[in-house]
Backbone bond lengths (Angstrom), bond angles and torsions (degrees), N, CA, C in turn:
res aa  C-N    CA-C-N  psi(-1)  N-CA   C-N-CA  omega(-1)  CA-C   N-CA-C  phi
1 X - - - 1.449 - - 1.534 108.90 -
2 X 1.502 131.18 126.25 1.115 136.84 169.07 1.516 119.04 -69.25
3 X 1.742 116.70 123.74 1.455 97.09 -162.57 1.882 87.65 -95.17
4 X 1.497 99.13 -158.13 1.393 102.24 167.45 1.000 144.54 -101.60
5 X 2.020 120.64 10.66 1.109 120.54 136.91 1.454 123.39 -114.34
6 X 1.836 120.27 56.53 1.370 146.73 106.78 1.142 114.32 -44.29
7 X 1.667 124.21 -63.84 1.201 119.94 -145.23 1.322 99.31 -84.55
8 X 1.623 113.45 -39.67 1.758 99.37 -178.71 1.180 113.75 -72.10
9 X 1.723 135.95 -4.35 1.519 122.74 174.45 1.046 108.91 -91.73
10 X 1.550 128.97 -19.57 1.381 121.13 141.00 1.630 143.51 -57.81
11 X 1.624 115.43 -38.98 1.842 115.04 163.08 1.997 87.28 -54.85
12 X 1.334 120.23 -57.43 1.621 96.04 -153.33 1.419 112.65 -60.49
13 X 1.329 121.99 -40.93 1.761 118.66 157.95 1.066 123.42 -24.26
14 X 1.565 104.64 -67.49 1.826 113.94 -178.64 1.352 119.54 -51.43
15 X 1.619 108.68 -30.79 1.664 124.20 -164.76 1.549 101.62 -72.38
16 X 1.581 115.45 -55.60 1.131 148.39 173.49 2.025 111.41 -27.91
17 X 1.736 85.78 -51.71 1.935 95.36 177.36 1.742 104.92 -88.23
18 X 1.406 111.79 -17.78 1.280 101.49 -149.81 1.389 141.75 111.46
19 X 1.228 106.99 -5.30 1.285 103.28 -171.28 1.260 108.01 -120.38
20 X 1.057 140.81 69.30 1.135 156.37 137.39 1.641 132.26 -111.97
21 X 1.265 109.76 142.65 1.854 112.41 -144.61 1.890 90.25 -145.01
22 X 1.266 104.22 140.43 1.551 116.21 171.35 1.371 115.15 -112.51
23 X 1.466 94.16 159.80 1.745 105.65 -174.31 1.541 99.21 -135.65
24 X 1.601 113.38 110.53 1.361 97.16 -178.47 1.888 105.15 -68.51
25 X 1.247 112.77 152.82 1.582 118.44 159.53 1.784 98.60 -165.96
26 X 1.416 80.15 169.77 1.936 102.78 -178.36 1.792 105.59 -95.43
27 X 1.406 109.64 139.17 1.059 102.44 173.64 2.034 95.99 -102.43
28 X 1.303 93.52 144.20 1.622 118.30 171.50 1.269 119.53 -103.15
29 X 0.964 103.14 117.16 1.859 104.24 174.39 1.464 97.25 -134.45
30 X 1.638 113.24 140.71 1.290 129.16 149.96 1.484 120.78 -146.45
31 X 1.311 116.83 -176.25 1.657 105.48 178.82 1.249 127.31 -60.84
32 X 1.331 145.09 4.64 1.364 164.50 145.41 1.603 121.68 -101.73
33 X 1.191 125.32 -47.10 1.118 147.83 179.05 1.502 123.30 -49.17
34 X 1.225 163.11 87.92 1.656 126.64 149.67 1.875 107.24 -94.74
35 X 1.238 132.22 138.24 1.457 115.15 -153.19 1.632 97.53 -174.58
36 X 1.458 109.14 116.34 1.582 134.46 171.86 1.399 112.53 -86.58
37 X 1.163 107.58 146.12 2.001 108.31 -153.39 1.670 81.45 -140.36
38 X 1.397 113.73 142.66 1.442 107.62 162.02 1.633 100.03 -101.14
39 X 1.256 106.10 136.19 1.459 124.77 -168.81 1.544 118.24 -60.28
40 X 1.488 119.15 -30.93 1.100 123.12 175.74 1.663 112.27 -88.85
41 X 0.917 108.48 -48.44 2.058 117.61 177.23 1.382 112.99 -67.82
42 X 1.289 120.96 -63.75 1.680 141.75 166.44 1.611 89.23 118.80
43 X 1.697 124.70 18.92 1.243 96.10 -170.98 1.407 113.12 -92.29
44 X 1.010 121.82 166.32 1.980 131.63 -164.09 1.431 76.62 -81.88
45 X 1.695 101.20 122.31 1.428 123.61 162.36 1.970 106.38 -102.03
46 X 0.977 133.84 4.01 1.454 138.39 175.88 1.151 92.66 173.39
47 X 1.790 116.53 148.03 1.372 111.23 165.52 1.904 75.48 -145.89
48 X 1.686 98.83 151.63 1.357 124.88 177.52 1.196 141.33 -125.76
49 X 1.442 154.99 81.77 1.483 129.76 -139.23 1.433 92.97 -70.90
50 X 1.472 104.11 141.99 1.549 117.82 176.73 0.919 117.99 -47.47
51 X 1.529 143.11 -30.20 1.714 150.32 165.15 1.554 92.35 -23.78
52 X 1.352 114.19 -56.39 1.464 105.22 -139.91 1.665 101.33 -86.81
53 X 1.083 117.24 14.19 1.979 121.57 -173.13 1.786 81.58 -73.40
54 X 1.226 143.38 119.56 1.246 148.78 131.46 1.758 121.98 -40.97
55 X 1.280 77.13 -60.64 2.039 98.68 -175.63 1.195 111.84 -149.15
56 X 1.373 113.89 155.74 1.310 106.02 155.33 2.144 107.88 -148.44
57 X 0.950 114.96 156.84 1.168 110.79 -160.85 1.811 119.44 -152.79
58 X 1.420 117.00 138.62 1.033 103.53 -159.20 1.895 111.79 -117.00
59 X 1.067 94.28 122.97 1.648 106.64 -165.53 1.902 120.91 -89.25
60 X 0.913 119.34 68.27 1.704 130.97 -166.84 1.431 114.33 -72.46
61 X 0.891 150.02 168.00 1.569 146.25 -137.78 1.194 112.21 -47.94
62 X 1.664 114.67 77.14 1.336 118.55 175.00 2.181 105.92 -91.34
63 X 1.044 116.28 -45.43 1.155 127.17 175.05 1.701 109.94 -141.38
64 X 1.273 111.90 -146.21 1.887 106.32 -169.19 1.227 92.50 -85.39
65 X 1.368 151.91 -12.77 1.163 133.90 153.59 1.783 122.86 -58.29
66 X 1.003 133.01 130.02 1.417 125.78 -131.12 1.485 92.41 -110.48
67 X 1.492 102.25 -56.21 1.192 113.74 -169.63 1.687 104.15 -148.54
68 X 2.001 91.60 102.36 1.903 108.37 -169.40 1.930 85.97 -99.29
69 X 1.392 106.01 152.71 1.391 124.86 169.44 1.730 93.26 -101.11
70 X 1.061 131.55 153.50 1.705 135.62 158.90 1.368 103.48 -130.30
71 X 0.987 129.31 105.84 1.585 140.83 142.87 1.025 116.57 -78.62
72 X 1.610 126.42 131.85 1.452 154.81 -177.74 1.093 113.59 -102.73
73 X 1.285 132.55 94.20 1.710 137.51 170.84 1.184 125.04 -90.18
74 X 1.220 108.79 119.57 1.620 92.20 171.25 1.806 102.37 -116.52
75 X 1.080 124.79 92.67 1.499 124.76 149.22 1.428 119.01 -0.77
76 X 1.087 117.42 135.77 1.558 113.99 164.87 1.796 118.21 -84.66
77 X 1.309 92.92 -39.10 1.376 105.14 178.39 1.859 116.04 -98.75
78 X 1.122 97.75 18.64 1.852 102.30 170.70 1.646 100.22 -126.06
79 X 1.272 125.02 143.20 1.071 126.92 141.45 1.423 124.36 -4.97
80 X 1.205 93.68 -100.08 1.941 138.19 177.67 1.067 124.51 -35.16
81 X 1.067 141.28 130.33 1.793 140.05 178.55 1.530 106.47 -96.45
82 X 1.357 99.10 109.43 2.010 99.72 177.68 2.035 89.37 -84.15
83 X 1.340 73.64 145.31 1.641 117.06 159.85 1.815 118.71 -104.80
84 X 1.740 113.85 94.49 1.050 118.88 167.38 1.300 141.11 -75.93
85 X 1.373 155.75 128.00 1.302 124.28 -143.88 1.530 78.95 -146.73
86 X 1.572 110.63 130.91 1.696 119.15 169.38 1.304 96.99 -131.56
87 X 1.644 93.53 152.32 1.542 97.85 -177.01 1.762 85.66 -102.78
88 X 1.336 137.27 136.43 1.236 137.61 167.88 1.858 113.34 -108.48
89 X 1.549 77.74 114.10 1.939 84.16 165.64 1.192 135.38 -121.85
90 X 1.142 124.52 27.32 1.402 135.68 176.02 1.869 103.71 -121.64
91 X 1.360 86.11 -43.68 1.731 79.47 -179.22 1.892 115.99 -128.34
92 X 1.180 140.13 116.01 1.020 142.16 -148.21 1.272 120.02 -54.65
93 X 1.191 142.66 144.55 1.720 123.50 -139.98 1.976 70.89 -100.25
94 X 1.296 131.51 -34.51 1.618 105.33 -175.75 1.574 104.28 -60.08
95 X 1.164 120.66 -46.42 1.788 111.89 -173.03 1.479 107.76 -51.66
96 X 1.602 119.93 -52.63 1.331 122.05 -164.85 1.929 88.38 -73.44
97 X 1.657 146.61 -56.91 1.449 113.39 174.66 1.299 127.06 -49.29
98 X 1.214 130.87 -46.42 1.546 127.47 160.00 1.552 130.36 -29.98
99 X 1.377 104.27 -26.03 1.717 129.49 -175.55 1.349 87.93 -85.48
100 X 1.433 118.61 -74.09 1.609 105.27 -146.71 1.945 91.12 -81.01
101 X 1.367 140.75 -27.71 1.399 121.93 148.52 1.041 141.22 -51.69
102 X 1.564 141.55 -15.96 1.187 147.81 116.71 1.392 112.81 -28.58
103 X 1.454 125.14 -71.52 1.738 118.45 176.20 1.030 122.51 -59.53
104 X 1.619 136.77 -22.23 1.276 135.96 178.79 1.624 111.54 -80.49
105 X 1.719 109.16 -21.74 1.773 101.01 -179.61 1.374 90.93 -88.97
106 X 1.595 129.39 -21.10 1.510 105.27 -168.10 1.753 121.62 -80.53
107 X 1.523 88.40 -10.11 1.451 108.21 179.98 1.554 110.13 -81.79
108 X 1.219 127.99 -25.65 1.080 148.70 -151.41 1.670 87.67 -104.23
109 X 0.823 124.67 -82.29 1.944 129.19 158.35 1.463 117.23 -23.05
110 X 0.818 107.38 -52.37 2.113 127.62 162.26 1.610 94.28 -56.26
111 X 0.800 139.51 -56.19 1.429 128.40 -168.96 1.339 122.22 -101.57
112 X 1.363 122.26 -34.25 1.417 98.91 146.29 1.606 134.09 -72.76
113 X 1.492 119.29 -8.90 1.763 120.97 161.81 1.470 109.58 -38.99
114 X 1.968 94.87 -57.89 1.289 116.67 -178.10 1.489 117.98 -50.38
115 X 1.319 112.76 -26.92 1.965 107.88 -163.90 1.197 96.57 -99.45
116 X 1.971 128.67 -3.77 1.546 125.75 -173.52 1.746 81.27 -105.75
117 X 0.850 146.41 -41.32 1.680 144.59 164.54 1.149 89.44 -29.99
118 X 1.494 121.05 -91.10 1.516 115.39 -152.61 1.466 117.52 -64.02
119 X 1.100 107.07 -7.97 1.699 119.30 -171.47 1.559 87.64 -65.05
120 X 1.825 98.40 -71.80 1.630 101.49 -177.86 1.375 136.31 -59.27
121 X 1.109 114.32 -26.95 1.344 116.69 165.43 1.641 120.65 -69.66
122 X 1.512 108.33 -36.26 1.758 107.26 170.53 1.620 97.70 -66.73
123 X 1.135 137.32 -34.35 1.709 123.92 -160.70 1.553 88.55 -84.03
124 X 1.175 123.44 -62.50 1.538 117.62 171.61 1.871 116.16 -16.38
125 X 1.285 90.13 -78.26 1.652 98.74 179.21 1.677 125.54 -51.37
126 X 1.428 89.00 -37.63 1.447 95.29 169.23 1.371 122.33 -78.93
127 X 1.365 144.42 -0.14 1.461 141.47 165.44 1.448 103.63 -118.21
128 X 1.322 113.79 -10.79 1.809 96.95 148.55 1.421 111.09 -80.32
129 X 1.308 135.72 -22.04 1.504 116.53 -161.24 1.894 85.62 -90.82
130 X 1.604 119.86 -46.87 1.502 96.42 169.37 1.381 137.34 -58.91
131 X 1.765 119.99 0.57 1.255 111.26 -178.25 1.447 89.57 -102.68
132 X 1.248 147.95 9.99 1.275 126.78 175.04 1.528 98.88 -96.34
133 X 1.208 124.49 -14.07 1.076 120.06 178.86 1.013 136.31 -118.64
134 X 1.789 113.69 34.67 0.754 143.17 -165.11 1.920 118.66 -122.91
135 X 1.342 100.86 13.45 1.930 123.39 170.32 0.881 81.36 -64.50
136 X 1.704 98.11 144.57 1.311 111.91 157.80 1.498 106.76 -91.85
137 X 1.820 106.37 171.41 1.039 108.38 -172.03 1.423 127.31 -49.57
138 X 1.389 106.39 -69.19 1.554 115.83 179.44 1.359 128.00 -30.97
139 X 1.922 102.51 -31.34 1.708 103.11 -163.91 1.611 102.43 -97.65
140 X 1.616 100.45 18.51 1.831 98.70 171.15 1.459 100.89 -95.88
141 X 1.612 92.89 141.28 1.538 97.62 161.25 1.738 106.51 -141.07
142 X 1.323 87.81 -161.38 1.823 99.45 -169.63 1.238 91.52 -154.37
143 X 2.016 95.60 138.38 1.401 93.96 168.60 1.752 121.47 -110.16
């Protein structure tokens, strides 16, 4: 698994020969959503269900990239955990990790509320359906 300072000692290598090339796009995040837009087309260049964001982390004057975002994916249906790396210049890649770490604990809070909901509501249901069936014999009748 490539962590995320692999990947930045690798962009500074690549930077170093040259070979490294940008693609402007928007990153999308919502409560289901994580999703790369190319800025000029609008077409979905990756889309991710948010489950799979591992990490994400924000990298500030490590080399001439000033300010890199790293997102950690892990696919459900791949093996492999990609390592995304944006350079952000309009909005500071720490504000935008703080954003999607803020949404990932609230989602995370949202779903375990949800698994103590169903917890309580199955124990609920289940000691009403045993107290109905819980007459004793004698005081049953039929009419």
């Amino acid at each position: 698994m490539a962590t995320v300072d692999h990947c930045i000692n690798k962009l500074k290598l690549l930077d170093a020969k040259g070979k490294i090339w940008g693609q402007d796009m928007i990153l999308q995040l919502n409560d289901t959503i994580f999703k790369l837009v190319d800025i000029e087309t609008k077409d979905d260049l990756e889309l991710f269900p948010i489950e799979s964001i591992r990490d994400s982390q924000a990298i500030l004057n490590s080399c001439i990239y000033n300010s890199v975002l790293a997102v950690t994916i892990k696919d459900r249906s791949k093996k492999n955990t990609s390592v995304f790396l944006f350079q952000c210049e309009e909005i500071s890649a720490e504000l935008i990790q703080i954003d999607i770490d803020n949404m990932l604990r609230g989602l995370k809070e949202e779903q375990e509320n949800q698994h103590k909901l169903r917890f309580v509501i199955h124990k609920n249901i289940k000691s009403r359906t045993r107290r109905r069936f819980c007459i004793p014999f004698d005081q049953l009748w039929v009419e």
